[in-house]
C-alpha positions as YAML, in Angstrom:
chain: A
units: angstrom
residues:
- id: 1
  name: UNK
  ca: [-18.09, -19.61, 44.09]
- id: 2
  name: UNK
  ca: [-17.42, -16.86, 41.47]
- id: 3
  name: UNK
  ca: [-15.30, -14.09, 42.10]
- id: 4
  name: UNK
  ca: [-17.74, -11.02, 41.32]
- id: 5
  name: UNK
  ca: [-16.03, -8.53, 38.63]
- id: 6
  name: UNK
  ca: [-15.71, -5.08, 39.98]
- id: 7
  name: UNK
  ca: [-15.47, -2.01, 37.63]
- id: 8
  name: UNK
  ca: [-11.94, -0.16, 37.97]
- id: 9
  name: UNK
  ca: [-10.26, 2.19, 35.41]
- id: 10
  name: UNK
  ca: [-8.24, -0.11, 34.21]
- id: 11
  name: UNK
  ca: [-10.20, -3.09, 33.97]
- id: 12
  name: UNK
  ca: [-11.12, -4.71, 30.83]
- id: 13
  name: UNK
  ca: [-14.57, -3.27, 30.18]
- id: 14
  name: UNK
  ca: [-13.27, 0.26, 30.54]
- id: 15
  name: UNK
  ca: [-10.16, -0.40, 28.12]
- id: 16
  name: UNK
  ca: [-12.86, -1.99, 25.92]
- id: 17
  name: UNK
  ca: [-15.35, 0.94, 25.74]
- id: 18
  name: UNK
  ca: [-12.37, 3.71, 25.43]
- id: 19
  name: UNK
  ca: [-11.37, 1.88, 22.27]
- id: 20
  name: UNK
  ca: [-14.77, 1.26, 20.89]
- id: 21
  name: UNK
  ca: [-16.29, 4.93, 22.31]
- id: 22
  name: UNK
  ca: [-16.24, 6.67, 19.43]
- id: 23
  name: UNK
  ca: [-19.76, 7.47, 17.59]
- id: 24
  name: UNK
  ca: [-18.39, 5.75, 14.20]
- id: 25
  name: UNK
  ca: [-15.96, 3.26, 15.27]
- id: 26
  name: UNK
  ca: [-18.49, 0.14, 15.53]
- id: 27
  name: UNK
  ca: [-19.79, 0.87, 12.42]
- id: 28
  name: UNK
  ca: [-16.72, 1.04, 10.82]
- id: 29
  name: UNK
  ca: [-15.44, -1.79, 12.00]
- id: 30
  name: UNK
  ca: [-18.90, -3.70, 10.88]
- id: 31
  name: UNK
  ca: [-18.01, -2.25, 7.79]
- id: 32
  name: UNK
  ca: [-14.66, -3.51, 7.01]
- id: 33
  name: UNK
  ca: [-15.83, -6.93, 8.61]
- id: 34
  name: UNK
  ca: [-16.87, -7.44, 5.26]
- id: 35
  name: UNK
  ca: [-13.85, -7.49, 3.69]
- id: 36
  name: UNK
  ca: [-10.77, -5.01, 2.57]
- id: 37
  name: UNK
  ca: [-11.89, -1.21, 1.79]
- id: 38
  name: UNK
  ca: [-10.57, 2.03, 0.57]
- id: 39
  name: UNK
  ca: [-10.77, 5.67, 2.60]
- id: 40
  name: UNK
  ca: [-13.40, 6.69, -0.64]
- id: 41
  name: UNK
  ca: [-15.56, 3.73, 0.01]
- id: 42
  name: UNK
  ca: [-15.53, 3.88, 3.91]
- id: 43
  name: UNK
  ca: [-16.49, 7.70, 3.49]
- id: 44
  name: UNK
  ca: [-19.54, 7.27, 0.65]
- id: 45
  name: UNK
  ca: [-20.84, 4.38, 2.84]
- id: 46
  name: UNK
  ca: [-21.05, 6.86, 6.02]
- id: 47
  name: UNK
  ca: [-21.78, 10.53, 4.14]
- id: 48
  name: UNK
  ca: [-22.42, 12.13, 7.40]
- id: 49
  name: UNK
  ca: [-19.11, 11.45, 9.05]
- id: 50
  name: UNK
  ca: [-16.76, 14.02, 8.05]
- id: 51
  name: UNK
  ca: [-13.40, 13.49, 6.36]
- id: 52
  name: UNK
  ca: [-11.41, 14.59, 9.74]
- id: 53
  name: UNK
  ca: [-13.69, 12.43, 11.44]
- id: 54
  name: UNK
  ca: [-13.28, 9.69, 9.79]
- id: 55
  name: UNK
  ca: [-8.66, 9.70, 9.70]
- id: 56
  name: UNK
  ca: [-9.49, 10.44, 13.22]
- id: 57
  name: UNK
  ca: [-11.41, 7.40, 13.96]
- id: 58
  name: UNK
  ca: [-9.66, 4.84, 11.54]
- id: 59
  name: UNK
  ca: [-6.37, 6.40, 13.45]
- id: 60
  name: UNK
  ca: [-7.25, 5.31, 16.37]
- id: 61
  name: UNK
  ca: [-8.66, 1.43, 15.26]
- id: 62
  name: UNK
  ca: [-5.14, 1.18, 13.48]
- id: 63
  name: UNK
  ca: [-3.54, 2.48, 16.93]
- id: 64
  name: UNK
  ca: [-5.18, 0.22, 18.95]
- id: 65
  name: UNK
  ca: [-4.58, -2.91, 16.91]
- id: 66
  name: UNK
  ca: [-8.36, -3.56, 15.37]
- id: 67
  name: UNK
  ca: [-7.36, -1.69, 11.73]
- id: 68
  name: UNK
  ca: [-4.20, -2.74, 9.09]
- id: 69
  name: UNK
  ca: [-3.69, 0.07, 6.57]
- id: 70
  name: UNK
  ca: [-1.84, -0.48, 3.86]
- id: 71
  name: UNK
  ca: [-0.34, 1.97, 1.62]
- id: 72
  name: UNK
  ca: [0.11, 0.77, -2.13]
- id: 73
  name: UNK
  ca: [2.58, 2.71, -4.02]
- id: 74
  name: UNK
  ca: [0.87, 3.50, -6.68]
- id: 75
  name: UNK
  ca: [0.33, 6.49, -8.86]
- id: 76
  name: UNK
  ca: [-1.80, 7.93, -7.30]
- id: 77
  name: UNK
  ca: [-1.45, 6.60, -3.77]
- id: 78
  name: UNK
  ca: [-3.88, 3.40, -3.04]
- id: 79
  name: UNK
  ca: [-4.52, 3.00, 0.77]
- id: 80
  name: UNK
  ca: [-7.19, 0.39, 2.44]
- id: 81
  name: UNK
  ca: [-8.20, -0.66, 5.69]
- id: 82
  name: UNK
  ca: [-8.36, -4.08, 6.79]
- id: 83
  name: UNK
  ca: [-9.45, -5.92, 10.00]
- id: 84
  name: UNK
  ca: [-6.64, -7.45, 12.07]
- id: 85
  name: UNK
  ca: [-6.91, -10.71, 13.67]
- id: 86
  name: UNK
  ca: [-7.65, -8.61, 16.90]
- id: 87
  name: UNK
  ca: [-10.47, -6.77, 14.58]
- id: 88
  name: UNK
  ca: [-11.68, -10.15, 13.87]
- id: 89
  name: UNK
  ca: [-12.16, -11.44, 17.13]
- id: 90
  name: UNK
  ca: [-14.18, -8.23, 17.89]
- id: 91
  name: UNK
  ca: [-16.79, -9.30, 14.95]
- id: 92
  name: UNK
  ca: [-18.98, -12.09, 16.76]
- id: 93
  name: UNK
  ca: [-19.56, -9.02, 19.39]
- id: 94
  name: UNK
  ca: [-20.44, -6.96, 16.90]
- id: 95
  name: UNK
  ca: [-23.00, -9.78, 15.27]
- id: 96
  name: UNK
  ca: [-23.76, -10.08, 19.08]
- id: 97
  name: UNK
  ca: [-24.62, -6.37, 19.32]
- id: 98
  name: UNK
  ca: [-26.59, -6.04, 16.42]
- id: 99
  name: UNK
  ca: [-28.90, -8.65, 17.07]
- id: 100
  name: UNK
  ca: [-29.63, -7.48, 20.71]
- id: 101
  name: UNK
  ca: [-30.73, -4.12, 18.98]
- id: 102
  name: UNK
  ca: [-32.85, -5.89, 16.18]
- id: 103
  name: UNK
  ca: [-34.90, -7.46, 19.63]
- id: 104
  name: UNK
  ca: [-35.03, -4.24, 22.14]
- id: 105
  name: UNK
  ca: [-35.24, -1.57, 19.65]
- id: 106
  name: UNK
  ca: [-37.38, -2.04, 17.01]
...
């Protein structure tokens, strides 16, 4: 018999949903799923997310382990975002996720 999962503040769906909560941050990491991409590209790709909004929410992927940035020194500065392997783990439930929305919400 299967022990039935109860919901604490500290279990592993709540830790999972503080760190994906934010309105842009599953899109953003669907974004860089396909591969290595500047601030400039992340930004045009998503016009309605504000600059602040966007360091904000890249800030906090890179804090929590799902985002690499890398700073090229370069004149002028280069800096893009990458998926970590923990990032890349996350991307069949993102896959997952988008195809239960092409099914319930069209």
């Amino acid at each position: 018999m299967s022990k039935e999962k109860e919901y604490t503040s500290t279990c592993s769906l709540a830790m999972v949903q503080k760190i994906i909560g934010g309105k842009w941050k599953l899109v953003i990491l669907w974004y860089l799923s396909r591969g290595p991409k500047r601030f400039g590209e992340i930004k045009r790709t998503f016009p309605d997310i504000t600059q602040a909004m966007l360091t904000k929410q890249l800030r906090e992927l890179e804090e929590d382990g799902f985002i690499h940035r890398e700073i090229y020194k370069e004149v002028p500065p280069r800096v893009e975002y990458s998926l970590t392997s923990v990032g890349g783990d996350f991307v069949p439930i993102l896959h997952s996720i988008y195809d239960w929305g092409e099914i319930h919400l069209k």
